[in-house]
N, C-alpha and C positions, 0 to 999 in steps of 0.2 A: 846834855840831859835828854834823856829817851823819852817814848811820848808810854812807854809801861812807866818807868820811873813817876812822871806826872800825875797819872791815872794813878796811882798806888799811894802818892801823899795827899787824892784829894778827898774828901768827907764821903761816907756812904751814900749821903741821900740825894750828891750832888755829882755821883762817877753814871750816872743814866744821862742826865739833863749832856754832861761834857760828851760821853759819847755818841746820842742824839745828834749836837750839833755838828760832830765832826763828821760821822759818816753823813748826814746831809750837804755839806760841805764838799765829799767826796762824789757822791750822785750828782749833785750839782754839776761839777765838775768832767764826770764822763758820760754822762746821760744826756744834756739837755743841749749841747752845742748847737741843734736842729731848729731850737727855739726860733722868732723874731729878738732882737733885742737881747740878745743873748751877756754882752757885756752888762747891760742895767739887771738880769737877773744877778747876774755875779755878784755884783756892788750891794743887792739888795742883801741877799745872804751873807755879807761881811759887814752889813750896819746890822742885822739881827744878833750876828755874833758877837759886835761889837758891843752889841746892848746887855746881851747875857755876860757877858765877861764882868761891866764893869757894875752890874748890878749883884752878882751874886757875892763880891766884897770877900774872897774868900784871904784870907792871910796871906799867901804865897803870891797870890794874883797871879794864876796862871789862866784862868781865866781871860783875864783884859789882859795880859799882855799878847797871846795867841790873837785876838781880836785886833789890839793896836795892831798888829805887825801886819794880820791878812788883809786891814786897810790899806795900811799903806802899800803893799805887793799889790792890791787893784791897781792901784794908781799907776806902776809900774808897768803891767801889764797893755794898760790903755795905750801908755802912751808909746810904749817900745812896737806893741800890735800883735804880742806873743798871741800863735793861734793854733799849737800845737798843743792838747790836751793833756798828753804826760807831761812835755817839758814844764807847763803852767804848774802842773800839781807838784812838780819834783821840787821847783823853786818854793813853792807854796810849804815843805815837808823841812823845809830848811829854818822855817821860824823853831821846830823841836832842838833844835843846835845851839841859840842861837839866844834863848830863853834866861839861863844864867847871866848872860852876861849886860842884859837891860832891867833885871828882874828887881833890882834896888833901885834904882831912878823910876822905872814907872812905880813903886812901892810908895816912895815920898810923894811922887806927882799926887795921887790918891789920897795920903793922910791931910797931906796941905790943901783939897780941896775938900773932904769929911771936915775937918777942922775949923774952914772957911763956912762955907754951907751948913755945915749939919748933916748927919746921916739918912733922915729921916724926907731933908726935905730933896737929897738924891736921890733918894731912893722912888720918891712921889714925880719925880720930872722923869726921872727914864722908865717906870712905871707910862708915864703920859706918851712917851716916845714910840716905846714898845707897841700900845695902843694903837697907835699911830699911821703906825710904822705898818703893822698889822693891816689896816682897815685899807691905807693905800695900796697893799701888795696885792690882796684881794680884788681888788677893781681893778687892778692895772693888772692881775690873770685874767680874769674876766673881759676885759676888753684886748687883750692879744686872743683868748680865745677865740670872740666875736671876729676878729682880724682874719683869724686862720681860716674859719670856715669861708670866710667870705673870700680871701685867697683862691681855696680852692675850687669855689663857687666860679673865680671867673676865669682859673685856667682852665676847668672845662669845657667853658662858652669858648677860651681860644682854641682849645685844641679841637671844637666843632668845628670852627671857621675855618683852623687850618687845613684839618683835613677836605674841605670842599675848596680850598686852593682859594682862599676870601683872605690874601695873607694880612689886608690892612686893617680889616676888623679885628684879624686875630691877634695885630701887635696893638692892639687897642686894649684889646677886653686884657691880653698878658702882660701888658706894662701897670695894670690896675691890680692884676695877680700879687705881682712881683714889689710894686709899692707897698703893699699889703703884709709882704712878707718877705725879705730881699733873703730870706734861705730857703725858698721853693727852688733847689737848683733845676727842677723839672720844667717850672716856669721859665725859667733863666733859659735853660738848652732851647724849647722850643721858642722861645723869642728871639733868639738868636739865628736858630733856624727861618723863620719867618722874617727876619730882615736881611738874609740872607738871597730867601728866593725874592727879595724884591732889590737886590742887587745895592745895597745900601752895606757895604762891606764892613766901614769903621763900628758901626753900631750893633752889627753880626759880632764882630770879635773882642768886642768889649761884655758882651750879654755870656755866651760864651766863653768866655775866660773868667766869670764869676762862677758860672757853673761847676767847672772842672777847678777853681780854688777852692769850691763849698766839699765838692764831691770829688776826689784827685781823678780816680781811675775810671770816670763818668765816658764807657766807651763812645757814646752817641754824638755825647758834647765834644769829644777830641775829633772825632770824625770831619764833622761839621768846622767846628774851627779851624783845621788841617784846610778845610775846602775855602772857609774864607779868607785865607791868607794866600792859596793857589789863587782863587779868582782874582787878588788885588795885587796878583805877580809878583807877591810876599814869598818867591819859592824856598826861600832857606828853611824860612819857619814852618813854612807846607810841610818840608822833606821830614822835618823834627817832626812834626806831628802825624805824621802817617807812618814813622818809625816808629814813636810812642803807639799808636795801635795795634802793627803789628806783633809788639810786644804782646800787646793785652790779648788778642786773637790771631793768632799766626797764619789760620785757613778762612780771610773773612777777604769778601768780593769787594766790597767798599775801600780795604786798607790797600789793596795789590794795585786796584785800579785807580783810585786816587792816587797815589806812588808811581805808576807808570803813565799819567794822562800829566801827573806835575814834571816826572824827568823828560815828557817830548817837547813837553813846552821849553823847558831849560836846555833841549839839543841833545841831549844825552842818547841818541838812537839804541845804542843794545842794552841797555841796563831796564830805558821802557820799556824795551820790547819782552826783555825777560819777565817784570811785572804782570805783565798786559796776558800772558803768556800763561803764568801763572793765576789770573782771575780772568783767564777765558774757560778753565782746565774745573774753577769753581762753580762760573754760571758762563753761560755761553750766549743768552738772548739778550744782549746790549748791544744795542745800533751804538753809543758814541764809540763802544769797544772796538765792534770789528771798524767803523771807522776809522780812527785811530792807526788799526792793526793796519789797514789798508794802505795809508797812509805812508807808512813805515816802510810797506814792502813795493811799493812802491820809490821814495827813492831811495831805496838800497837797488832797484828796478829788477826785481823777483816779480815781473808782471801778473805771471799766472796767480801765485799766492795772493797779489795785490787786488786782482779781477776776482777772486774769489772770495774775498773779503766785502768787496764795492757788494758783490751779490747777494750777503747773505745780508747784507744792509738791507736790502729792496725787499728782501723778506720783513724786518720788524721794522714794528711804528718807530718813528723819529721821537725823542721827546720835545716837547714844547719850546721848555728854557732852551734847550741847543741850536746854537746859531751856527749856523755853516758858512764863511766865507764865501763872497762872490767870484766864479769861477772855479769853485773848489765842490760843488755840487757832484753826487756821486755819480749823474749819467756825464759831467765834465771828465770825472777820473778815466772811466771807464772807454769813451771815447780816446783821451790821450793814451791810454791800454792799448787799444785796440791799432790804432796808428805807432807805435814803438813798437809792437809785437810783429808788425808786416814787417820792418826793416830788416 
């Protein structure tokens, strides 16, 4: 049975109210994923419809049976964790099929409860429900509201702090974010970030990984993640994720050289170097870069190339976070250079 079929046997004064609540149903549905709390919206919207079905008592009861059914498909959804917006709605479009064949049991369930009760005194209790139902939805927007702004109230304060390199206040004030709202995947990234640079990797890639579920193609978030799985010598899942980048931006300094700083670690000498190679060609003022490249060309023992990398070191600042091995210090390289090149 079609959902024009449906629409076309039900009363005129009551094909607005039915359409009404479906396209809300449908907005619902593709619009609001962003939400806090996004499941309890859902739920809310299939106890309104639930309520309008079995109130409006129409003969056919298509109505409450559309309602029973998108109840119980909540439930479904909860507990399987469906999170893909069409596939939800497509399962959801399957009650218009499906209507026929429950439309006589749920018919009896209704007269034997009219029959039981009284029509009047159902119609006064889901009347009260409605009410209800109503007045709590309204506070409980109003108070996600109040949530959200305040959300973004304190990813601000993090992303103050982080940017002044304050990373423990800022996993402070964005874990306050992010409780506030666990679909700030903006909060999420830089939180993850921020535990990141403080070298706390499990907690980096768990923040991170919420991100890029909220947001798939969240190129910042992948980035970052990529880098906390290389720091925790995760290199498999490094490589998967700085592929998934290069996907996303093919000529990006961050994907090439994360990908060639992960395959020197793993041994992989010409595959890094072609990276390394390729995001030197993009930005060329990274100390750990020509580092690295030094590194390389050196034991391949291309000294000259290797001396000439050491030097363009001593040109840029070191960053911070970069730790150098003891004995691996660039006037140590350059020295062993300079002794290998007399022989």
């Amino acid at each position: 049975m079609s959902e024009v079929f449906i629409i076309s046997n039900l009363r005129k004064n009551n094909k607005i109210l039915f359409l009404s609540i479906f396209i809300s149903f449908i907005i619902i549905y593709l619009c609001v994923k962003e939400l806090i709390f996004y499941p309890i919206w859902v739920i809310i919207l299939f106890i309104f419809f639930f309520i309008f079905s079995f109130y409006c008592e129409l003969k056919s009861s298509h109505y409450f049976i559309l309602g029973l059914f998108f109840i119980l498909l909540t439930f479904v959804f909860l507990i399987l964790k469906i999170s893909n917006i069409w596939l939800r709605f497509l399962i959801s479009s399957l009650s218009f099929f499906v209507i026929g064949l429950i439309d006589k049991y749920i018919v009896d369930l209704k007269e034997k409860l009219e029959n039981r009760f009284g029509k009047n005194l159902i119609k006064s209790f889901f009347k009260f429900i409605f009410l209800f139902m109503t007045i709590i939805s309204i506070l409980f927007f109003l108070y996600q509201l109040k949530a959200v702004n305040l959300s973004k109230k304190y990813y601000k304060e993090g992303y103050n702090f982080y940017q002044k390199n304050n990373f423990l206040n800022a996993i402070d004030s964005l874990e306050k974010s992010v409780e506030l709202n666990i679909k700030n995947y903006k909060a999420l990234n830089l939180l993850g970030r921020a535990y990141l640079k403080e070298k706390n990797f499990e907690n980096s890639k768990k923040f991170l990984s919420k991100a890029i579920k909220i947001k798939r193609n969240y190129f910042d978030a992948i980035i970052a993640l990529a880098t906390a799985f290389e720091k925790s010598e995760d290199f498999e899942n490094a490589i998967k994720y700085y592929e998934k980048a290069h996907r996303l931006r093919e000529r990006d300094f961050g994907a090439h050289f994360g990908m060639g700083r992960t395959l020197y670690k793993k041994g992989d000498l010409d595959k890094a170097f072609e990276e390394l190679i390729t995001a030197n060609t993009i930005y060329s003022r990274n100390f750990e870069l020509h580092y690295i490249l030094g590194k390389i060309y050196y034991e391949k023992e291309e000294y000259k190339k290797a001396l000439n990398q050491f030097s363009m070191c001593n040109q840029l600042k070191k960053p911070e976070d970069f730790e150098i091995p003891e004995d691996e210090e660039i006037m140590d390289f350059i020295e062993k250079i300079k002794i290998n090149m007399k022989k």
